[in-house]
Each structure stands twice: as structure tokens, then as C-alpha cells.
C-alpha positions as a printed NumPy array, in Angstrom:
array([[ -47.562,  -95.683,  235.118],
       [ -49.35 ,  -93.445,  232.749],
       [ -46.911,  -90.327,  232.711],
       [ -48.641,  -87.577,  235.467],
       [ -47.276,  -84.064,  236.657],
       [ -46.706,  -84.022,  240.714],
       [ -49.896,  -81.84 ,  240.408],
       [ -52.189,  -84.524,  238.955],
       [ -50.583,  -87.247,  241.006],
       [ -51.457,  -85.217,  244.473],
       [ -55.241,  -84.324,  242.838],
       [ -55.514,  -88.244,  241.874],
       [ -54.291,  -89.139,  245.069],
       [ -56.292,  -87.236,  247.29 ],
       [ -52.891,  -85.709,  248.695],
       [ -52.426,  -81.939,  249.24 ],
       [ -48.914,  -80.974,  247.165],
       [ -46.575,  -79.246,  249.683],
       [ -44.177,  -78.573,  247.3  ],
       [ -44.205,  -78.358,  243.801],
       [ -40.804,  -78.882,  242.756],
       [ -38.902,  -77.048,  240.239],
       [ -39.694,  -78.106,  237.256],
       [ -43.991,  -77.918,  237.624],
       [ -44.364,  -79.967,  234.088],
       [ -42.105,  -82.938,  234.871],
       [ -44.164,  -85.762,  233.918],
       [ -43.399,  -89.109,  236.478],
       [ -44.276,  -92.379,  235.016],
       [ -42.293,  -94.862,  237.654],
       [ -43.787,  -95.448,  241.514],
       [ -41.644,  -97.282,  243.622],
       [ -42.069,  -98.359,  247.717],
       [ -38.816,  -99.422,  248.72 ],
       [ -35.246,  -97.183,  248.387],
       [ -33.433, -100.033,  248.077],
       [ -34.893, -100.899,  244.298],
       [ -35.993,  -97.004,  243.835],
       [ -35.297,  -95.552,  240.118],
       [ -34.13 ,  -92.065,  238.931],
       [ -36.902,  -89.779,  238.349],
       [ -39.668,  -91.982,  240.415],
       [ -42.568,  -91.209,  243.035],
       [ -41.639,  -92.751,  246.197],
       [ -44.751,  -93.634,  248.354],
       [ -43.282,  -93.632,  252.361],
       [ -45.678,  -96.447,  253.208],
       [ -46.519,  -97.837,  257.17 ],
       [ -46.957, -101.369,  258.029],
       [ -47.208, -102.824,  261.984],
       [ -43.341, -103.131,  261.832],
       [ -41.666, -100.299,  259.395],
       [ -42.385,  -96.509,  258.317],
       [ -40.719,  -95.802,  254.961],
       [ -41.377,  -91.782,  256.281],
       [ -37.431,  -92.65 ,  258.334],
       [ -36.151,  -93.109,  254.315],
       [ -36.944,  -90.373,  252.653],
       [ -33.248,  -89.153,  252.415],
       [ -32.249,  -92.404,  250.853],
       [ -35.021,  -91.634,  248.518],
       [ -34.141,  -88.074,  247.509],
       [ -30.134,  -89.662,  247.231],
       [ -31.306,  -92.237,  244.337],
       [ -33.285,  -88.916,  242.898],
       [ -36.697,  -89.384,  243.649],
       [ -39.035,  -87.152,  241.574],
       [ -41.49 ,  -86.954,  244.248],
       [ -41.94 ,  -87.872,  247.537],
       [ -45.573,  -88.809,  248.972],
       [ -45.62 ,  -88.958,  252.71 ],
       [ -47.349,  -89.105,  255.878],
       [ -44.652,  -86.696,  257.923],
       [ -41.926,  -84.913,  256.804],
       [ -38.996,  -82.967,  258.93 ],
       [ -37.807,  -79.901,  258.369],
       [ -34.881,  -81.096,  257.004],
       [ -35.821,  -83.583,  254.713],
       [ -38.379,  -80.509,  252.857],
       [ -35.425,  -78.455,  252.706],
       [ -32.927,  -81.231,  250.991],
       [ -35.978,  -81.803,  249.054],
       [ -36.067,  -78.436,  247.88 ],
       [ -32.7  ,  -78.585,  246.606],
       [ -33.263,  -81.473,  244.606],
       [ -35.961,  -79.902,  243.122],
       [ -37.922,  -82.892,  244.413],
       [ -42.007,  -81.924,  244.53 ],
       [ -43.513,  -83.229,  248.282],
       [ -46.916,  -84.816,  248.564],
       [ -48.914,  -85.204,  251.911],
       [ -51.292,  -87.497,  252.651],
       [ -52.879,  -88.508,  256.42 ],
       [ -52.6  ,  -92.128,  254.595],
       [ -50.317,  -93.605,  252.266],
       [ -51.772,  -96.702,  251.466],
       [ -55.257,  -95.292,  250.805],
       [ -53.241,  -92.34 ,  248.323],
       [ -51.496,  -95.608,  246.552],
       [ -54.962,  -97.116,  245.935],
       [ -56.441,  -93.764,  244.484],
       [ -53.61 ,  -92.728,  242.406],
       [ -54.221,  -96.52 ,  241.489],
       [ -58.244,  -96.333,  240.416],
       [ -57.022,  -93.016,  238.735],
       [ -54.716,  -94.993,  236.382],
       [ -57.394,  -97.862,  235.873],
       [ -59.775,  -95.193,  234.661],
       [ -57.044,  -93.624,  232.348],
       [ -55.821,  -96.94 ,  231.252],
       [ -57.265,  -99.126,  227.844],
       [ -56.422, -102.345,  229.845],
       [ -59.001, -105.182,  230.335],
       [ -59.012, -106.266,  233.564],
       [ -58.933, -109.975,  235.024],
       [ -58.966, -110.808,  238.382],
       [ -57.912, -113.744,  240.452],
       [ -58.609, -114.845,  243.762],
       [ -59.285, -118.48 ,  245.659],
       [ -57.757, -120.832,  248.482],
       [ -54.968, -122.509,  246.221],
       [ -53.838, -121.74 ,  242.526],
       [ -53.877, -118.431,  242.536],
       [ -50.195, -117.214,  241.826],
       [ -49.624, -120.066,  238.964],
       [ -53.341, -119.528,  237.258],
       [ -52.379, -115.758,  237.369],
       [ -48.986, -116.749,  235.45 ],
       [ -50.771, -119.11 ,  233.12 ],
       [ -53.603, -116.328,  232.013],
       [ -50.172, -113.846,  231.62 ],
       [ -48.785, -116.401,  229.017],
       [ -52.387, -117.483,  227.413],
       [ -52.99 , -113.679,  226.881],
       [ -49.425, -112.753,  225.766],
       [ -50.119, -113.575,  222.089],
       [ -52.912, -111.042,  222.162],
       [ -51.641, -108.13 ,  223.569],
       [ -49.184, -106.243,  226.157],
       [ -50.023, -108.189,  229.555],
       [ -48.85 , -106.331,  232.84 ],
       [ -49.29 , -109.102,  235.953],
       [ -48.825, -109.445,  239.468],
       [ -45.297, -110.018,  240.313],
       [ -44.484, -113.091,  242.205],
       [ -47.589, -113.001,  244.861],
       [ -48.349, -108.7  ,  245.299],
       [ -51.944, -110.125,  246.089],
       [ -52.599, -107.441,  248.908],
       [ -53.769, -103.374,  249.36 ],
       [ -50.243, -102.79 ,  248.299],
       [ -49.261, -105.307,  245.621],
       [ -52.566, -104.769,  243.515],
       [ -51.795, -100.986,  243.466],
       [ -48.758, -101.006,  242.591],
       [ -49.029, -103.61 ,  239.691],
       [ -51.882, -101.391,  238.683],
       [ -49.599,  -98.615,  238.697],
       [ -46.627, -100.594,  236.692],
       [ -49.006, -100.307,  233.53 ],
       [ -48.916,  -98.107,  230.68 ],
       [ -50.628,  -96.506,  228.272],
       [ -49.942,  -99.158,  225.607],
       [ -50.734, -102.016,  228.293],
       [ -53.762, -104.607,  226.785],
       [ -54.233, -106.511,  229.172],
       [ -53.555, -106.537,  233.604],
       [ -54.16 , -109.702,  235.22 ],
       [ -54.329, -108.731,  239.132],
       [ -53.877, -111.873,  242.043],
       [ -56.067, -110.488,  244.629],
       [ -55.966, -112.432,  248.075],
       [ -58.078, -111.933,  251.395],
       [ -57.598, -111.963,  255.053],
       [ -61.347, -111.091,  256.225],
       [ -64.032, -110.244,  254.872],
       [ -64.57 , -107.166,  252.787],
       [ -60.56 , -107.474,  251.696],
       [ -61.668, -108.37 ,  247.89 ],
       [ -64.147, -106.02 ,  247.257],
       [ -61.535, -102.912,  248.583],
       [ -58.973, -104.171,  246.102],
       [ -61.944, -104.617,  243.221],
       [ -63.101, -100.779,  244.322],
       [ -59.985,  -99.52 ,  242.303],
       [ -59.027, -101.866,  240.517],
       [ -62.168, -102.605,  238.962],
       [ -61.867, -105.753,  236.939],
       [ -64.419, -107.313,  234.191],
       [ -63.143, -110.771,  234.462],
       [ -63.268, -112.795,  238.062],
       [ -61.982, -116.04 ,  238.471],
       [ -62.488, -118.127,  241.641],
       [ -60.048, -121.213,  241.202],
       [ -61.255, -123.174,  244.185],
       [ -62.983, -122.886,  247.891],
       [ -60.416, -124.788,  249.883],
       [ -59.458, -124.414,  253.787],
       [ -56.923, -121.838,  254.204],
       [ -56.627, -118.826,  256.525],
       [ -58.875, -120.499,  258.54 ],
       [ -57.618, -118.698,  261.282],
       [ -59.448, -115.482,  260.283],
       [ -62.359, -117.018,  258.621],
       [ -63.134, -120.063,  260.85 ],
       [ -65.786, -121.709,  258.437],
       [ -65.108, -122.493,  254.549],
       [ -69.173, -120.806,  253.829],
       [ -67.244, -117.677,  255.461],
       [ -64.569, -118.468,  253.477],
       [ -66.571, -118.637,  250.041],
       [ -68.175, -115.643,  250.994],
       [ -64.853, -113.577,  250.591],
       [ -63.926, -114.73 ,  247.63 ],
       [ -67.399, -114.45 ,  246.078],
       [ -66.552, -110.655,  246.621],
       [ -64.448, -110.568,  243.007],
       [ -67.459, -112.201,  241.396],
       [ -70.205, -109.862,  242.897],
       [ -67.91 , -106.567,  242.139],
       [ -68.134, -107.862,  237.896],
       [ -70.042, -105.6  ,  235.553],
       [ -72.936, -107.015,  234.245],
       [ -71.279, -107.244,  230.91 ],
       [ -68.46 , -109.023,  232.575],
       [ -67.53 , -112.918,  232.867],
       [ -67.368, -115.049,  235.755],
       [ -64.917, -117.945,  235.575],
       [ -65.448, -121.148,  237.911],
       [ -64.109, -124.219,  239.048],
       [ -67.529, -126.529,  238.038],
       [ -65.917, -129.494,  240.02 ],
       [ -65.792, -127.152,  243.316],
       [ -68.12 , -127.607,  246.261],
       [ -69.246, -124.042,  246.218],
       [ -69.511, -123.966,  242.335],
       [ -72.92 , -123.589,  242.34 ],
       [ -73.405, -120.481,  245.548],
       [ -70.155, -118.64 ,  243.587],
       [ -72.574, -119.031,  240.237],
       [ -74.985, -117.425,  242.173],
       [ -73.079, -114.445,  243.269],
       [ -72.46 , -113.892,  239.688],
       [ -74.169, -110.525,  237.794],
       [ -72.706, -111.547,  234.787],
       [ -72.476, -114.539,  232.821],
       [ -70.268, -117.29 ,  233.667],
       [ -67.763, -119.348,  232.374],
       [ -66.962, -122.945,  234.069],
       [ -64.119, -125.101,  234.22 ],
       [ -63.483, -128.742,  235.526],
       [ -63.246, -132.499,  234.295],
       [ -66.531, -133.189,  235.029],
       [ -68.893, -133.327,  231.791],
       [ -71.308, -129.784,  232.822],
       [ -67.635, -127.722,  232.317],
       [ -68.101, -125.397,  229.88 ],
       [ -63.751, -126.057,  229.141],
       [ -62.938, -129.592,  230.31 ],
       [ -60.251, -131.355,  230.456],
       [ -60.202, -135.204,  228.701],
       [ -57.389, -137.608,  228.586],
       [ -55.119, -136.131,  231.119],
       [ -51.913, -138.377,  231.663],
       [ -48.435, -138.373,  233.323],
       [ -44.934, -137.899,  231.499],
       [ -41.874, -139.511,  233.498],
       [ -40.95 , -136.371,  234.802],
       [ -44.45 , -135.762,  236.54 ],
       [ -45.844, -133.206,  233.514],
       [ -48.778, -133.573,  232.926],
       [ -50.446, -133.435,  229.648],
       [ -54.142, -133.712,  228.567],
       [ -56.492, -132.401,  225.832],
       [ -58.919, -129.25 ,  226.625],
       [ -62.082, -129.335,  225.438],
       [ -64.831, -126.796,  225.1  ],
       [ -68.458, -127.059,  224.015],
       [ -68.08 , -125.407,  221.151],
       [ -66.344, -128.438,  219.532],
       [ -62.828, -127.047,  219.668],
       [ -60.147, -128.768,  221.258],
       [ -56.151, -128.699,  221.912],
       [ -53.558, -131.074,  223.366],
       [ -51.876, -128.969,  226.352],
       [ -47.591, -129.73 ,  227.468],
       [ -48.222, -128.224,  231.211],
       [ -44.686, -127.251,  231.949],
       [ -44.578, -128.169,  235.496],
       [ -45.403, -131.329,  237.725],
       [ -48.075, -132.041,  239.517],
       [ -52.09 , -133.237,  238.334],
       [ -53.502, -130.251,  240.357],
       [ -52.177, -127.683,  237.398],
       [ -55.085, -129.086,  235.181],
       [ -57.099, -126.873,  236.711],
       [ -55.209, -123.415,  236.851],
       [ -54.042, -124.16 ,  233.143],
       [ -58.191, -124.375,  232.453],
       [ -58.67 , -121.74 ,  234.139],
       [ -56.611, -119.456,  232.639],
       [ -57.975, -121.074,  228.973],
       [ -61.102, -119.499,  230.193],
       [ -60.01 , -116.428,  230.524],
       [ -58.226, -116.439,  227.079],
       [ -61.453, -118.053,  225.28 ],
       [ -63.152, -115.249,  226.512],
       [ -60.733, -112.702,  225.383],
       [ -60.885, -114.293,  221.831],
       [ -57.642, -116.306,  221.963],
       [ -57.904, -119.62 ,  219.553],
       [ -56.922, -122.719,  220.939],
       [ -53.763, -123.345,  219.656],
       [ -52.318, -119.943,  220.606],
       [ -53.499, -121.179,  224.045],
       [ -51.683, -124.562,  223.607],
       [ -48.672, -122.462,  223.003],
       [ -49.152, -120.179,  225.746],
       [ -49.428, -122.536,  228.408],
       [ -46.297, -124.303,  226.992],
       [ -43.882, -121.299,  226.932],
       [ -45.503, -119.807,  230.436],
       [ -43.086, -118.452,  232.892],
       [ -43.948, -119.319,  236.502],
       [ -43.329, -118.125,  239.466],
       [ -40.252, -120.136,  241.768],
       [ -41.049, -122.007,  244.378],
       [ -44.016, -123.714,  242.906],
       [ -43.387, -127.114,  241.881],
       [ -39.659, -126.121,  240.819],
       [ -37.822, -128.778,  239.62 ],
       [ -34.409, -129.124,  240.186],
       [ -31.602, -131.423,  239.76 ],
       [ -28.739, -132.201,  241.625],
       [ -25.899, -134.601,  241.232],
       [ -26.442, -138.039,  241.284],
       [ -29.993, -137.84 ,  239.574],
       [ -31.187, -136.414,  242.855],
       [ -34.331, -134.744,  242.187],
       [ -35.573, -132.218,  244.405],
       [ -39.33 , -130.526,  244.382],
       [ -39.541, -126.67 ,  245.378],
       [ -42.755, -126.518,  246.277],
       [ -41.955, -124.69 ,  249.465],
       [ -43.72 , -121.306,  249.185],
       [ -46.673, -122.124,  250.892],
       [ -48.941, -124.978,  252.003],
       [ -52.295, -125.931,  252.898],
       [ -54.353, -128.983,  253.029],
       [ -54.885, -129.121,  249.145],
       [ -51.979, -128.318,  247.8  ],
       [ -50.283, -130.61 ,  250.4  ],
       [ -52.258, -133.5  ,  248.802],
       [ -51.729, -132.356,  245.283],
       [ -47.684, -132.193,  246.151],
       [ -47.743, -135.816,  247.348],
       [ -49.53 , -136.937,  244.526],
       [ -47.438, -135.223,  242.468],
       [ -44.199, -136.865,  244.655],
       [ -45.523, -140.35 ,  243.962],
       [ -46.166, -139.616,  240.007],
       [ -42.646, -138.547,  240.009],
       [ -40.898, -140.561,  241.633],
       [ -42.524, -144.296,  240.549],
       [ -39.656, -146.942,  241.202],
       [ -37.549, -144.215,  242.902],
       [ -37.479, -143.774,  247.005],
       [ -39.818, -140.667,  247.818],
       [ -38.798, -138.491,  250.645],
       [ -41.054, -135.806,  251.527],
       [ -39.827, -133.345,  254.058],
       [ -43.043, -131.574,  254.967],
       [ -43.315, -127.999,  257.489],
       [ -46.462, -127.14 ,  259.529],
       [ -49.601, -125.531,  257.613],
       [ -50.131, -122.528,  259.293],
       [ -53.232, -120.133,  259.953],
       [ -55.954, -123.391,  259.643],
       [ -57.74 , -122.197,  262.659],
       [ -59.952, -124.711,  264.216],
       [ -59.239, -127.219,  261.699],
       [ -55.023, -127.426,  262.256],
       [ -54.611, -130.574,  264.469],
       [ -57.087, -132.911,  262.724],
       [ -55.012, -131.332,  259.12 ],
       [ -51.977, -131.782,  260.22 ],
       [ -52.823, -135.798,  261.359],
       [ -54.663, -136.551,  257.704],
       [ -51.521, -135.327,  256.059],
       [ -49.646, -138.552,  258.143],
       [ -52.209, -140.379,  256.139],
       [ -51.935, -138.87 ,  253.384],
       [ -48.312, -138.823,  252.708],
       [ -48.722, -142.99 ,  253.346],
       [ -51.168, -143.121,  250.768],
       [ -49.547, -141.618,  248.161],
       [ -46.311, -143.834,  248.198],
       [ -44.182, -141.812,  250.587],
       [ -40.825, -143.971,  251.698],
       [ -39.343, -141.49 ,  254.176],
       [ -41.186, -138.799,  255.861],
       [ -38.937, -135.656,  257.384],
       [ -41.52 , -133.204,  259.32 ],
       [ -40.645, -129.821,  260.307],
       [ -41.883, -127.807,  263.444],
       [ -44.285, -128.52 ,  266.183],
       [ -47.769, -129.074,  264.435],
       [ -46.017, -131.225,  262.132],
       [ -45.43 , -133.738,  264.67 ],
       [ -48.993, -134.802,  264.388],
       [ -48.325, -135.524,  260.944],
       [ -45.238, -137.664,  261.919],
       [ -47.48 , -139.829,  264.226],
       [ -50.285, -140.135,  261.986],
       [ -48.111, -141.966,  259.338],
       [ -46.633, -143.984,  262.242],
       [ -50.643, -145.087,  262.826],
       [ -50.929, -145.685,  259.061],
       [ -48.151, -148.13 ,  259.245],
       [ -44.768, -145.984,  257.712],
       [ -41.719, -147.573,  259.786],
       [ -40.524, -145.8  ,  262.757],
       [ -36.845, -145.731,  261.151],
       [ -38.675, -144.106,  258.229],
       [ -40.073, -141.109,  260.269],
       [ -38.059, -137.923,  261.688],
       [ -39.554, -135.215,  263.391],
       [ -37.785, -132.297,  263.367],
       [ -38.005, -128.402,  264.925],
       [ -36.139, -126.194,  262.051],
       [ -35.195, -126.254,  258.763],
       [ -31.109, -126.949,  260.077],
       [ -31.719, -130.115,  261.696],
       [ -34.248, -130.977,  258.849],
       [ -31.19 , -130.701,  256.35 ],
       [ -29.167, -132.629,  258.847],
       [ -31.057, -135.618,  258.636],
       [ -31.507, -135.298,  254.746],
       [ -28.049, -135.107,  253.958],
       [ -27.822, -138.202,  256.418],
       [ -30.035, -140.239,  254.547],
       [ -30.214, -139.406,  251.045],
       [ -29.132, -141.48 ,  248.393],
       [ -28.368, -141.459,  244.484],
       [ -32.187, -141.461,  242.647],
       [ -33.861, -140.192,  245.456],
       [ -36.765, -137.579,  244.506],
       [ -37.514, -135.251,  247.664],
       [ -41.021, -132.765,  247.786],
       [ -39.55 , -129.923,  250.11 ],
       [ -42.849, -128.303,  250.909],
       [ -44.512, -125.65 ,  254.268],
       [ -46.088, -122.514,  255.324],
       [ -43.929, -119.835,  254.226],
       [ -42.891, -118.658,  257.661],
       [ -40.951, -122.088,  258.064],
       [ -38.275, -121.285,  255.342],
       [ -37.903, -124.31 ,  253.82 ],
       [ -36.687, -123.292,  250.55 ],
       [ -33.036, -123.092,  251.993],
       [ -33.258, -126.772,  252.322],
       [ -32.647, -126.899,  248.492],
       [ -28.959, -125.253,  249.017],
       [ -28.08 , -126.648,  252.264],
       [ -28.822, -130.455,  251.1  ],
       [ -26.607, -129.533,  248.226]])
């Protein structure tokens, strides 16, 4: 954070200061939301969700020498001890809605250019790529792991300083209207839309309703902004239209503005391929993880550094040396050349498909297990999802198919239907008696895709099959 007195934090806020603290010209430059990770000389924002109030930890926060407190409610006791510490006290009727405008405060102070990110699938590893593209250029502040939300986007806002070139925010929805909040303070002059897919179906019910939300970071651009889009995407052309600014396209088809030419498969599952754009210029890209689907965030995040005036080779490089987040695509290897795919952070229809591909690339002459957990919040579309992944997990080579919870089992029966062997098919309830059966059946060479809805857990599968 751009260093602020408790004073200018309440004003920026829209807090009332209750107590200004002992020392009135203490500058703060560190926000934290949690006690247990909180830093020496920090603003702690009390924040209230459906199932915690961080107002009950405000002593834990003035023990690990909070700076400031900003709260909803405060005791008598807890202003006292807080007047001890010298500790200045903030009120606001809202917490959240102070983070968000102490956030837009430190947009406006900040030199940063802003980029954006937001669609169905890709998000968190397109946000990573665009960090490492834009690395060689500048200071880059990102979204940690997936702080997508009215909370995340705040506080990476807020984790930015003075000397920061570039932020590159993940913004996700939930509903409509969701985007355009977060873009309210946060204010970005790049947008990127990776892809109109079919999650959170749940809350949106149709994928036009869907497009719609997202096309909220591309409406919210500055006319002197860019627009970057997935050209191959159904809704390419209605997010183009959305679009005050001009706009930059991605894809393999031959209207991309950056293409991608000559894309092919290493024996670990990397993929590699040349990028193209119609200025002439071209590079060979090394795509550090598995998977054919990571064409498309790697382009997209070339778009964002073309447009930020990165060359291609310092792109090439980039993407090579990016640092991803875990659970994507992880590779890892156990003994006897067992090779197991972390993919298990989230699913949905797409990136279910692009994991099985991805499972069949790697694993060639090797057996293919995929142990696969229900897709959750698909709305009206779940069942018939959850019975085209039986398909598709036939399709694309799968030996042995491990499912995991109760929607799943229409998966399971769907590759019966598709002609997988009964003895080749386990439906399971929970992650324990999925790693019972793998540790049952797996064998030296094996390559397994652990991949679900994040509710399901199924990253612990990676230890307990160890």
C-alpha cells in the first residue's frame, strides 16, 4: 500500500476515526484481513462473511501490533487495550465497502496500468502468464492464487506500491453486476475475456446471461483502453460489441489478430507452438505446463504484453519462466514413474475436456486413469454435463475411470453406455474410498488426471495415493 496516516486511511475509506492513536503521523503501508498472517505495524480490516466476523479478533490483532484497527463494532475493552497500544480505531457501518474505497483511493494514487481478467475457464493461469509476460517491463503486483472476489481485488489493489508498473487483477462473478463493482475501484484500461463457457450456471442459468457478466470488464474500459478476446469464442463477436475501445483478438483461427500456428505435443504433454501476429512478427513459445487448452491463456496474455510494448522474444521468455499457480495442471512424480495430474482446483465442462485431452496426450502407450469429482453449480445443465463427461473421458483414451460423489455417477454410467468395461469403472462417494480403490489398482507407468469442483477436495488424493 501507498504509505497513509490513520487520518487519510479513515477519509479514503469513508470511515469516521474513533481514535487517533498516539503517534497522529505514523504512516501504514501493510493491510491485512486475517490475524493469523497479520504483520507488525499493519491496518487490520475486521471483515463479515455469512459464517465469520473478524470484529471477535481484534485482540489477536492488537497482540501481533496492529497499527490500526478498522471495524464494524468495537467493546469497551478492546478501545481501551487499543489505547494502550497506541493503536488508532476506524469505524465503518461496512467493512467490505471501506476495503473497496480505501482500494479506488490507492488506484487513483497509484502509476500502475491496470489489466483485468475475467471469463468461464483460464482465468487464474492467463492472469499468471500476463504477470510473467509483463515482468520484463516493469514491477507487476497480481492476484494471489484466485483473490478474484469484493475482497481479493481490494486487497491485491492494496498490496501495491508506489513503485508498482503494472497490477494484473482476476476478477470473477456470481450475478450480474459483480464485474462492474470490482471495475468501479479498480478501474482497469485493459479487459480480457478468455472464453464464454458454462459455469456457475446455477446463478446465471443461460450462457447469453452468462456473457453478459463478463462483458461488464469490457464495457467499464476507457475509450483509450484495449479489449482483448478469444476470436475462436462463440460470443467473440457480442463481447466485440460491448467494447468502447479498440480490441485486440486472439485464437487459431486466421481473423486473430495473435494466432497461434504449428502447435504440437512434447512427451511430457507441453505444448509448444509458434505465435503469430499480423504485424509479421513471430516467436516459438515452451508452455511450461500440460495440456492444449494453455494455447489460449498463453495468447492471451501475449496480447496483453503486445499491447504494453513487450517484443516477442521477451514474451517467449516470459511465458517460459512463468510461475503458476498449484493445482492447475501440476505435474508430479511419484515412484515407479507414476505420474500424477493436479488439476484438482476446480472443474467445469471445458476444462474437464481440456484435462482429458491433456490425460490422453500424456499418457500415449501408458494406462490412463482419471479419477474425476462432480462439477458443481451447472444449474440446469448438471445431469446432461455430468453424462457427456462418461463420453468424453471414453473418447479421449481413458483406461480406468474412478468418479467421485453423487452427480458423478452419471458420468460413471455414461462411459459404461460408451462401451468402457464394467471392471474398468468405480463409482465412489469421497475422496477416502476414491484413494482406496487407487492405491488398489495402480500400477508402475500409470499417469492419473485427479480433477473436481473444489468443494470435493480432491487434491489430498495426491498424498494419500502416495
Amino acid at each position: 500500500m501507498i504509505p497513509m496516516r490513520a487520518a487519510e486511511i479513515a477519509q479514503a475509506a469513508g470511515a469516521v476515526l474513533v481514535q487517533e492513536g498516539a503517534r497522529p503521523s505514523r504512516l501504514i503501508s501493510r493491510v491485512s484481513t486475517d490475524t493469523r498472517t497479520l504483520k507488525k505495524g499493519a491496518l487490520f480490516v475486521a471483515l463479515k462473511g455469512d459464517r465469520y466476523d473478524a470484529n471477535d479478533y481484534l485482540e489477536q490483532a492488537l497482540e501481533r501490533g496492529a497499527a490500526a484497527l478498522l471495524v464494524a463494532r468495537i467493546t469497551p475493552s478492546v478501545l481501551r487495550r487499543a489505547r494502550k497500544n497506541e493503536t488508532a480505531v476506524l469505524h465503518a457501518r461496512s467493512t467490505i465497502r471501506a476495503l473497496s474505497r480505501l482500494a479506488g483511493w490507492q488506484r487513483e494514487l497509484s502509476p500502475a496500468r491496470v489489466v483485468g481478467i475475467t471469463g468461464s475457464t483460464g482465468k487464474t493461469l492467463t492472469k499468471d502468464f500476463t504477470a510473467a509476460v509483463l515482468a520484463g517491463a516493469g514491477k507487476v503486483n497480481a492476484s494471489q492464487g484466485s483473490f478474484n472476489n469484493e475482497i481479493g481485488v481490494p486487497l491485491t489493489i492494496l498490496a501495491g506500491g508506489d513503485d508498482t508498473d503494472f497490477m494484473v487483477l482476476e476478477m470473477g462473478s456470481r450475478g450480474g453486476g459483480h464485474i462492474r463493482e470490482l471495475c468501479g475501484f479498480a478501474r482497469p484500461e485493459i479487459g480480457v475475456v478468455t472464453n464464454i463457457g458454462w459455469t456457475h450456471l446455477r446463478f446465471f442459468r443461460t450462457r447469453d446471461a452468462l456473457a453478459r457478466a463478463k462483458a461488464e470488464l469490457l464495457e467499464s474500459l476507457p475509450p483509450t483502453g484495449r479489449a482483448v478476446i478469444n476470436a475462436d469464442d462463440d460470443y467473440a463477436d457480442y463481447l466485440c460489441s460491448t467494447s468502447p475501445c479498440p480490441v485486440v483478438t486472439f485464437g487459431h483461427s486466421s481473423r486473430a489478430d495473435l494466432r497461434a500456428e504449428g502447435v504440437e505435443v512434447d512427451k511430457s504433454g507441453k505444448v509448444i507452438f509458434t505465435l503469430k501476429s499480423k504485424g509479421g512478427d513471430k516467436a516459438r513459445i515452451a508452455v511450461p505446463l500440460p495440456g492444449r487448452h494453455n494455447v489460449e491463456n498463453v495468447m492471451a496474455a501475449a496480447a496483453v504484453g503486445k499491447i504494453m510494448g513487450v517484443d516477442m522474444e521477451s514474451i517467449a521468455e516470459g511465458i517460459a519462466n512463468a510461475k503458476t499457480t498449484g493445482w492447475r495442471m501440476e505435474m508430479i512424480n511419484k515412484p515407479e514413474e507414476i505420474t500424477i495430474i493436479n488439476d484438482a482446483y476446480n472443474a467445469n465442462p471445458v476444462s474437464m475436456r481440456s484435462a482429458l485431452m491433456a490425460l490422453g496426450d500424456i499418457s500415449r502407450q501408458k494406462r490412463a486413469i482419471a479419477v474425476l469429482g462432480d462439477m458443481g453449480e451447472l444449474g440446469p445443465v448438471s445431469e446432461k454435463a455430468h453424462q457427456e463427461l462418461g463420453k468424453l473421458a471414453v473418447d479421449y483414451g481413458t483406461d480406468i475411470l474412478i468418479t467421485v460423489g453423487r452427480k458423478s455417477r452419471k458420468t460413471a454410467q455414461a462411459a459404461r453406455e460408451n462401451g468402457l468395461p464394467r471392471g474398468s469403472i468405480f463409482a465412489t462417494d469421497g475422496v477416502d474410498k476414491a484413494a482406496e480403490v487407487l492405491r488398489a489398482i495402480i500400477e508402475p507407468g500409470d499417469v492419473v488426471l485427479i480433477k473436481g469442483s473444489r468443494f470435493l477436495g480432491l487434491e489430498r488424493l495426491v498424498d494419500l495415493v502416495a
